[in-house]
N, C-alpha and C positions, 0 to 999 in steps of 0.2 A: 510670524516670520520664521522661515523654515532655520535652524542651525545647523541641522546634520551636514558635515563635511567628510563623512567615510570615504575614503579613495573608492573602494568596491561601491558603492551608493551611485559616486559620479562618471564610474567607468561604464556600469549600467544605465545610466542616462543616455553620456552619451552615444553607448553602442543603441538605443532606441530611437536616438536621434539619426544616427547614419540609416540605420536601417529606415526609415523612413523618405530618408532622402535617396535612398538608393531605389525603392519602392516607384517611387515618383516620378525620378528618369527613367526607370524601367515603363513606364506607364506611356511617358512622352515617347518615347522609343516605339513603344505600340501603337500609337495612334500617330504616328509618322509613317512606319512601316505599312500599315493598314491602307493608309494615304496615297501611296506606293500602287499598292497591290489594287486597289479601286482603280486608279489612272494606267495601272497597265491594263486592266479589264476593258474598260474604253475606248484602247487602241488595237485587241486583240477580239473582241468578242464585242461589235457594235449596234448593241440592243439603245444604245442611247439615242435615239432620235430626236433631232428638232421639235417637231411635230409625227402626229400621225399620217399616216399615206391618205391621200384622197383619190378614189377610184374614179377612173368614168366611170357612165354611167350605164353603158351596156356593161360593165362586171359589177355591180352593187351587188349584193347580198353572194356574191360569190367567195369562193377561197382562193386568193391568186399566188401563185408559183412562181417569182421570178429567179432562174438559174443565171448564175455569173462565173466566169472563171477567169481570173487575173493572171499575168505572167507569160503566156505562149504566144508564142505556139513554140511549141517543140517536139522531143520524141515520142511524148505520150499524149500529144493532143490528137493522131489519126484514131486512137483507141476511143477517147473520147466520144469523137464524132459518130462510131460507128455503135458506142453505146446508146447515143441520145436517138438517133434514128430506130435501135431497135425498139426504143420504148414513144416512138414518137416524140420527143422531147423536144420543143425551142429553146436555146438560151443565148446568154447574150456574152461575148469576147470582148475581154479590155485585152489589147494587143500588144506587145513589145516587141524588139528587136535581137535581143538578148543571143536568140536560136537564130541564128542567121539562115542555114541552112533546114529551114523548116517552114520560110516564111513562105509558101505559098502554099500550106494548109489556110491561111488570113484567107483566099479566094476559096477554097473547100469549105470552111466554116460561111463565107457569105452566100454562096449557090447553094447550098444545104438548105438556108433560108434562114441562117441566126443572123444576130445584130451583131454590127462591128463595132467596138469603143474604143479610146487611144487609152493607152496605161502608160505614154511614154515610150523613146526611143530606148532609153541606156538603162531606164530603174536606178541608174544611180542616185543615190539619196542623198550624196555629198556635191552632186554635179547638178542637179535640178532644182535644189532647194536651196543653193547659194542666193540665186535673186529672184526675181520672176522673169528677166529675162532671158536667161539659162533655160528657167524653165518650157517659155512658150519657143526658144529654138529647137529646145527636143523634142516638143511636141509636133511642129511645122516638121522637122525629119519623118518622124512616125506618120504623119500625115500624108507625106508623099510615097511610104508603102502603100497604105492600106489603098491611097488615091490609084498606083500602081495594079496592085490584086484582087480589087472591087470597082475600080470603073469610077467613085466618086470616095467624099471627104467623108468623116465619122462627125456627124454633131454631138457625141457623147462622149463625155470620159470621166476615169476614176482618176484619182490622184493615188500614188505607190502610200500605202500607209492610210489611204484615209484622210480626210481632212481635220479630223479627231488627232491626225497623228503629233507626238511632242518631239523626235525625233531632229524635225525640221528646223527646232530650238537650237540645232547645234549649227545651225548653215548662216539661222537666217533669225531673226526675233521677230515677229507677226508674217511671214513670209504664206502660211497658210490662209490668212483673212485676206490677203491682201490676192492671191492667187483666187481663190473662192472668190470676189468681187470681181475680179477681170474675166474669167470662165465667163460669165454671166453679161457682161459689157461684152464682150468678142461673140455670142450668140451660143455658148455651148450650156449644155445642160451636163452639170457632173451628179455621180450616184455612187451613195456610201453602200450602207448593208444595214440590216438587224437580226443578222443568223448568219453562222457561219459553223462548215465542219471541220476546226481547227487544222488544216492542213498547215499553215503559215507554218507550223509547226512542223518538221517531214518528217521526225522520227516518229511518230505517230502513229500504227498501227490502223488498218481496214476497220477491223472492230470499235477502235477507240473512235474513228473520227464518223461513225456512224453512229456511235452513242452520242458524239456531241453534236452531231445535224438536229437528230432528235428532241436534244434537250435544249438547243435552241432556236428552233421552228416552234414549239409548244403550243400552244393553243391562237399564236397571231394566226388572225385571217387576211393578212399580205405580206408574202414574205421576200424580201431581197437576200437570197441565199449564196453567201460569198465562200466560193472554191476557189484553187489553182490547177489550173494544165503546165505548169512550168516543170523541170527539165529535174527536181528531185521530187515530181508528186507522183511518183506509182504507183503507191497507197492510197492514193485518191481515185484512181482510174479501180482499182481492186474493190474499193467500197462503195463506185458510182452506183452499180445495177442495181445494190439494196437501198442505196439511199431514195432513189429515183422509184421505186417498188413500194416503199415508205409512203411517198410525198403522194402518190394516187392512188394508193388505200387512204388515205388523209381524206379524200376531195380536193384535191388544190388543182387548179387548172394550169398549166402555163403559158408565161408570156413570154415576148423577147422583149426590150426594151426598145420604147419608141415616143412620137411626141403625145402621145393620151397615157404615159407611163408616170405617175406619181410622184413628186420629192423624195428622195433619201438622203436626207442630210445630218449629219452629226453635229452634232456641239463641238463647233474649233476652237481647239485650246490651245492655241499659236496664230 
């Protein structure tokens, strides 16, 4: 049976004792924060895929290229265009309305011969994500652009954010499962990504958002490569030529998005 009672004895205790419990929260803390940091990766950088893509069968054993660009059209979407043509490039437009007076590059990007997707009228994330039926009115808007600057409807679209996105958390509580199963009831095919050159990002730098094409394109042999043409990506238009210079020294072929084009589906975590 221990006796010693030294004051100095029990003060060192129990400073080992705090220190340990402090150790501990410190730990919990980290693997909260880390928890964080995974689930923002998810929503910004969307290598998480459901499944892998299944090709037709006329591109099996090929490298396939599919370029996307969310957010336009706007002032830097004419640059765009004239970039993809110089390197023969198809890609594929989720479209908004955001740029009002720009909407009829939507008909220059379709007579070009890329694909048209809906990204929504407004992008509002606080207006689209309150129900699903907010959501399918701003879509039925957007659809009568594109129906307007292309002759016909878009069977495809992105959801703003992803369907990976947690954002939606704050509108709506399962409003993205619930969206993702009606796309699919209504006849539309939606498409996430598993590569992206962080533009989402705009401060971002030519340099930097072409190290991150790179690094994550990597070694997949199909890639859904998610950009922006929206109204703060000039950095994006500055770093297309080499990214695009990149992707066909690679071997990658490209596609536009159409009905023999793949799933890209995230894991909804909403």
């Amino acid at each position: 049976m221990r006796t010693d009672t030294n004051p100095e004895v029990l003060n060192v205790d129990r400073s080992g004792k705090i220190k340990l419990i402090f150790a501990g929260i410190c730990f919990v803390l980290f693997v909260w924060l880390m928890g964080i940091m995974v689930e923002k990766g998810r929503e910004n950088s969307a290598v998480y895929l459901e499944s892998e893509p299944v090709l037709a069968k006329e591109d099996e054993g090929k490298k396939i290229m599919y370029l996307t660009f969310d957010d336009g059209p706007s002032q830097n979407t004419q640059a765009v265009l004239d970039i993809l043509a110089e390197y023969d490039a198809k890609a594929t437009f989720f479209v908004t309305a955001e740029f009002s007076d720009h909407l009829d590059l939507i008909r220059a990007e379709h007579e070009a011969g890329h694909a048209i997707g809906v990204h929504t009228f407004s992008h509002r994330y606080d207006q689209i994500y309150q129900d699903s039926d907010a959501y399918w009115d701003d879509v039925e808007q957007m659809q009568k652009i594109i129906e307007e600057q292309c002759g016909s409807r878009s069977t495809i679209l992105r959801f703003p954010g992803g369907t990976s996105n947690t954002i939606s958390q704050r509108y709506a509580s399962g409003i993205m499962t619930m969206l993702a199963r009606q796309a699919e009831q209504k006849q539309y095919e939606y498409y996430d990504w598993n590569a992206t050159n962080g533009d989402g990002d705009t401060s971002l730098s030519a340099d930097q958002l072409m190290a991150r094409a790179k690094e994550e394109i990597g070694e997949q042999p199909v890639v859904m490569l998610l950009m922006h043409d929206g109204a703060g990506n000039a950095q994006t238009v500055a770093a297309l030529p080499r990214i695009l210079s990149y992707i066909q020294e690679q071997g990658y072929v490209f596609r536009v998005i159409d009905e023999t084009t793949p799933q890209f589906h995230h894991h909804i975590n909403n």
